[in-house]
One Martini backbone bead per residue (centre of mass of N, CA, C, O) as a GRO file, in nm:
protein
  117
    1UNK     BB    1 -27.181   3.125   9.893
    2UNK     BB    2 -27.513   3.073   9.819
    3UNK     BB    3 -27.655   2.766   9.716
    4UNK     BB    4 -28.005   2.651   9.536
    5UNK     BB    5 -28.093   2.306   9.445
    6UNK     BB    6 -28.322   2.153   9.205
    7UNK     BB    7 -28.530   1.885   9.189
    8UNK     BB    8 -28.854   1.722   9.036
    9UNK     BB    9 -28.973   1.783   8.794
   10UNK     BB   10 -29.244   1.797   8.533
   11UNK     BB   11 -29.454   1.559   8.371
   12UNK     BB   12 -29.811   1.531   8.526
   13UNK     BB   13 -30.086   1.353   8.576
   14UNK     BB   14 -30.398   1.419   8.693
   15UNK     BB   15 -30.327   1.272   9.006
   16UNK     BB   16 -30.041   1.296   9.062
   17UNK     BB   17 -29.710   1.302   9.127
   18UNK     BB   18 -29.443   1.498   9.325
   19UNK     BB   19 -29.100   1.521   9.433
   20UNK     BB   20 -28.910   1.793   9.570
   21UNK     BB   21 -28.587   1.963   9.604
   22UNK     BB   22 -28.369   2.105   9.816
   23UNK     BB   23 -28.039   2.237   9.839
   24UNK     BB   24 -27.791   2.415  10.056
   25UNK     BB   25 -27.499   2.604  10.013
   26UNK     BB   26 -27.300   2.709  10.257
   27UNK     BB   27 -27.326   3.001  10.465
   28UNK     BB   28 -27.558   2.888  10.731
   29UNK     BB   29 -27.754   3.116  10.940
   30UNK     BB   30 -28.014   3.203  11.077
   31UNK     BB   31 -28.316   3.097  10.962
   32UNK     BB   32 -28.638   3.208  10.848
   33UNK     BB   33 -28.643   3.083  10.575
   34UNK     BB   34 -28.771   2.760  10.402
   35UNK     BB   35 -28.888   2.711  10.059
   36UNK     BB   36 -29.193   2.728   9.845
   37UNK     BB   37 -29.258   2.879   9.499
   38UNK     BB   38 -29.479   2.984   9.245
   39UNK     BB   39 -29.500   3.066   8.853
   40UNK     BB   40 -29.732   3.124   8.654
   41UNK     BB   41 -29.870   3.201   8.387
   42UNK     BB   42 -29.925   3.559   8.460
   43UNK     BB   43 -29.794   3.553   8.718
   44UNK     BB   44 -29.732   3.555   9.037
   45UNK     BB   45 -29.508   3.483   9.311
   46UNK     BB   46 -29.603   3.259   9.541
   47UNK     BB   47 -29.656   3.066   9.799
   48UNK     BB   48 -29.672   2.699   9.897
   49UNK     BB   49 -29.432   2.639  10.116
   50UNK     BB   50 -29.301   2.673  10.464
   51UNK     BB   51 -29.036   2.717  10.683
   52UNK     BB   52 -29.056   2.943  11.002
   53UNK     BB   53 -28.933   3.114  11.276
   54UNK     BB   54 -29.112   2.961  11.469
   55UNK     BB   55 -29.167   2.637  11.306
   56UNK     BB   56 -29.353   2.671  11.126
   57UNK     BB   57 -29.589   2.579  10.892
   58UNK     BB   58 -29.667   2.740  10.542
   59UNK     BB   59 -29.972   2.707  10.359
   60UNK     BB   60 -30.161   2.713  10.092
   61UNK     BB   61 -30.439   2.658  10.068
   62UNK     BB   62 -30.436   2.506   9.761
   63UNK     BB   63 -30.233   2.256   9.897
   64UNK     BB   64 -30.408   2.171  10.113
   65UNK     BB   65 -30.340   1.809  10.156
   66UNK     BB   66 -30.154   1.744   9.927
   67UNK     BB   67 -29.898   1.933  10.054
   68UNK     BB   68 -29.536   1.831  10.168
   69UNK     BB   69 -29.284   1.951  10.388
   70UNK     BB   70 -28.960   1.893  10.405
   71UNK     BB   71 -28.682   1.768  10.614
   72UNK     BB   72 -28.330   1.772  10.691
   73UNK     BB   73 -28.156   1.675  10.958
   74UNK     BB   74 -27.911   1.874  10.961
   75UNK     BB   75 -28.029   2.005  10.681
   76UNK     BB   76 -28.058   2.221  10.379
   77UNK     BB   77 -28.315   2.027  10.314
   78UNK     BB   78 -28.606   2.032  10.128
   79UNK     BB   79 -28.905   1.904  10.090
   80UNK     BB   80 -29.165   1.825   9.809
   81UNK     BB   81 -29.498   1.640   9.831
   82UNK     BB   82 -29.697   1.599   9.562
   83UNK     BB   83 -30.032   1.567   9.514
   84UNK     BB   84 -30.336   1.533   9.363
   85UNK     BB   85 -30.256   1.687   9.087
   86UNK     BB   86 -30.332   1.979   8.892
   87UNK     BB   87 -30.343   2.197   8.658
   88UNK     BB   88 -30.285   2.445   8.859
   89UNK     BB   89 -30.013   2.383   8.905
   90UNK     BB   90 -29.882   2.469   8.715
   91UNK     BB   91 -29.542   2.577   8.671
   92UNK     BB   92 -29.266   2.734   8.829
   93UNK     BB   93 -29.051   2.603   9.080
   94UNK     BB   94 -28.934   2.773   9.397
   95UNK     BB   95 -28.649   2.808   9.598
   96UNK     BB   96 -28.626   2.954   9.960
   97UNK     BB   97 -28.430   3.160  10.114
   98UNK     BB   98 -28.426   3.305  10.453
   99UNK     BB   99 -28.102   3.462  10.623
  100UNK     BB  100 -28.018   3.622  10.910
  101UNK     BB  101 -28.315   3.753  10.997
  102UNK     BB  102 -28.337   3.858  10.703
  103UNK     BB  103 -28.073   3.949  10.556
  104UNK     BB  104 -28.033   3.701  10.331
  105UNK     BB  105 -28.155   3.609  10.024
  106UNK     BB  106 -28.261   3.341   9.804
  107UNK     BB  107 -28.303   3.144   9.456
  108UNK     BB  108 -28.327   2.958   9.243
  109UNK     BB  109 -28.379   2.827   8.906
  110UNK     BB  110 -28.621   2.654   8.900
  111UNK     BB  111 -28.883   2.439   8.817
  112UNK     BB  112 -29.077   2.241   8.628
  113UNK     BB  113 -29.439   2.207   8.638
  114UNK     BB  114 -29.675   1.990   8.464
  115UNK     BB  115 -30.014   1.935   8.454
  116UNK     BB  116 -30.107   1.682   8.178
  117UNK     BB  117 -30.294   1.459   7.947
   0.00000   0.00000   0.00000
């Protein structure tokens, strides 16, 4: 059973930074995706940041420049560091992962993010 903890959101003032964990264990093979989705209330789940299957790294617009994801090298955990934060960003942020060449994804349990003075 593959499983995806996340941690390090919260409340943080406008201009401010933080950054998120998520962590996978289990049997993992032939990742295809993982990264970051958020889903603001009364929105859709979109992504934020995500490595995909081709090594390429792909950011929504919206967070171009501010948000950078990266990965600890042999292991299946990426880290989002958000800076620059506005409060359009306020959100619960889930980590996903999508593998075996995308035949089995999973989701965290999703993290709030609240960007507020």
């Amino acid at each position: 059973q593959v499983t995806l903890v996340e941690s390090g959101g919260g409340l943080v003032q406008p201009g401010g930074s933080l950054r998120l964990s998520c962590a996978a264990s289990g049997s993992i093979s032939g990742v295809n995706i993982m990264g970051w989705y958020r889903e603001a209330p009364g929105k859709q789940r979109d992504l934020v940041a995500a490595f995909v299957s081709d090594g390429r790294i792909r950011y929504a617009d919206s967070v171009k420049g501010r948000f950078t994801i990266s990965k600890e090298n042999g292991k299946n955990t990426v880290f989002l560091q958000m800076t620059s934060l506005k409060s359009e960003d306020t959100a619960v942020y889930y980590c996903h992962l999508n593998w075996a060449g995308g035949r089995y994804h999973c989701w965290g349990q999703g993290t709030p993010v609240t960007v507020s003075s």
